[in-house]
C-alpha positions in Angstrom: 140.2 -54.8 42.2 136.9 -54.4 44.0 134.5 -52.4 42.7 131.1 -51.2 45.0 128.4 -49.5 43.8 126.0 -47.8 46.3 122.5 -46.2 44.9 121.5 -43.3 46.6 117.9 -41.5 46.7 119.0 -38.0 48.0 122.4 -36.3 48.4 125.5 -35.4 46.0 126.8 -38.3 43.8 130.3 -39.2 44.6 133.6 -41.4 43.8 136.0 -42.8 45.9 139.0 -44.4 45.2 141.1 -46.4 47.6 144.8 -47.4 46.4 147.8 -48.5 47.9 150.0 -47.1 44.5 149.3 -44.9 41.9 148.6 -47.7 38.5 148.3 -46.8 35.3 144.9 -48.6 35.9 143.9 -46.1 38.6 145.1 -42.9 36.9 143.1 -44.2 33.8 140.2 -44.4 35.8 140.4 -41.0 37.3 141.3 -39.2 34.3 138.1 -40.7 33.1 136.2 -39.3 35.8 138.0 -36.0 35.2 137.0 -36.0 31.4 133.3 -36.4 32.2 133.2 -32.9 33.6 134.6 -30.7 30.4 132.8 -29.6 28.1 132.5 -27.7 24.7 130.5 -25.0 23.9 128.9 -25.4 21.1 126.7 -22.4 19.4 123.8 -23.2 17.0 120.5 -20.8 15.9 121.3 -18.4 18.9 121.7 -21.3 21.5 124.3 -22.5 23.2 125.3 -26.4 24.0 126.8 -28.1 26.2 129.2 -31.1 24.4 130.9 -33.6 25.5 134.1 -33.7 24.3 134.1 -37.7 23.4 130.8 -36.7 21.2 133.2 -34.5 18.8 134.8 -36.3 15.7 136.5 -33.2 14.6 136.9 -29.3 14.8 137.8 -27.6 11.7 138.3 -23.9 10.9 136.9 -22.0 7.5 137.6 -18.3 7.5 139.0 -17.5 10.3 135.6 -19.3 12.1 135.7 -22.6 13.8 133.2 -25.5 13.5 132.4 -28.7 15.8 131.2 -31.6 14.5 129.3 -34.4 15.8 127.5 -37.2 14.2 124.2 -35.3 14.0 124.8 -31.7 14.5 127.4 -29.3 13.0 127.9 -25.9 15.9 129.9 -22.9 15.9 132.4 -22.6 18.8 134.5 -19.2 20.1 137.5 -21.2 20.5 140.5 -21.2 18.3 141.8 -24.5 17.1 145.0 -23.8 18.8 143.1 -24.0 22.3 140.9 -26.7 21.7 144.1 -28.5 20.8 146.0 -27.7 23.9 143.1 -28.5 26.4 141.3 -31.7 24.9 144.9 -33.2 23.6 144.5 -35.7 26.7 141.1 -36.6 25.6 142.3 -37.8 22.1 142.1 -34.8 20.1 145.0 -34.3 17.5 145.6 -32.2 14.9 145.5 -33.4 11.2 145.9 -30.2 8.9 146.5 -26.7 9.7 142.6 -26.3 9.6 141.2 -29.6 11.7 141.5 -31.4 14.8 140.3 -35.0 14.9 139.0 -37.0 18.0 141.4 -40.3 17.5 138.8 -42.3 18.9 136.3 -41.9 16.7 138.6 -43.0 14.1 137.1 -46.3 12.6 139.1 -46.8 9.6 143.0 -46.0 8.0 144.6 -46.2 4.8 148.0 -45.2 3.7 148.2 -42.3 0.8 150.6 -41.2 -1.8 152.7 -38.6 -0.6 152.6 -40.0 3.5 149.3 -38.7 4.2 147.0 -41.0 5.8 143.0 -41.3 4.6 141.6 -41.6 8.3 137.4 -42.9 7.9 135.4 -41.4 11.0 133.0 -43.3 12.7 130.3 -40.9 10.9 131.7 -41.9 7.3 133.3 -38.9 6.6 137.0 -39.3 5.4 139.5 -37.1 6.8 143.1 -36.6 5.0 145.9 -36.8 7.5 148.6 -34.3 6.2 152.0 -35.6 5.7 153.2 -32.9 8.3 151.1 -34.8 10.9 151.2 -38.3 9.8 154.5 -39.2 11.1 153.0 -38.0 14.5 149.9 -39.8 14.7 151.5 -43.0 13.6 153.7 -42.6 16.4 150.5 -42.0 19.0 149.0 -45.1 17.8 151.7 -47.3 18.2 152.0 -46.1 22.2 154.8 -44.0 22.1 155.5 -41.3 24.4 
């Protein structure tokens, strides 16, 4: 595959992609692209953030009230776990309890529990307890399967 790059002083950036088929690699690449332009809302002292959604390593809801967190900063976000979990489930978000979402790829570490749950280690330190209702799932993301 070639790849050119073009700086440019003035204008709109852009991306073009020629292909003869559809490849995995080329749909990877533009669902890349794609990804690049969500973003969460994130609400802290009055102020709202824009966040990308690869900076989250999980969303977890106290008292009715959803939380974001990243490795520095912990905001407040409108949405329900429920919808951040249908619209960022492409970008590697799963669910993990009935309270949290995890961003798989900020997963660093795992280790098997008693009772099927899985001890997942964030790439912030913090250790995240895979229930055993979602274990069985996640296992099966890992390994590739559809």
């Amino acid at each position: 595959m070639k790849v050119t790059l073009q700086q440019i002083s003035a204008g709109t950036e852009e991306v073009v992609i020629k292909y003869k088929d559809m490849t995995e690699q080329i749909e990877g690449i533009v669902n890349y692209i794609n990804r690049q332009e969500k973003k969460l809302i994130g609400l802290k002292e009055g102020q709202q953030y824009a966040i990308p959604p690869q900076n989250v390593i999980y969303l977890e809801s106290v008292d009715g009230v959803t939380y974001l967190y990243t490795s520095m900063e912990v905001y407040r976000t409108n949405l329900s776990l429920a919808a951040v979990e249908a619209m960022y489930m492409e970008e590697g978000y799963f669910r993990c309890s009935k309270a949290m979402i995890i961003n798989i790829y900020r997963i660093t570490k795992l280790k098997s529990e008693s009772g099927n749950r899985i001890d997942a280690m964030m790439d912030n330190g913090e250790h995240v307890i895979i229930s055993r209702r979602y274990a069985k799932e996640l296992r099966r993301i890992l390994r590739g399967e559809t």
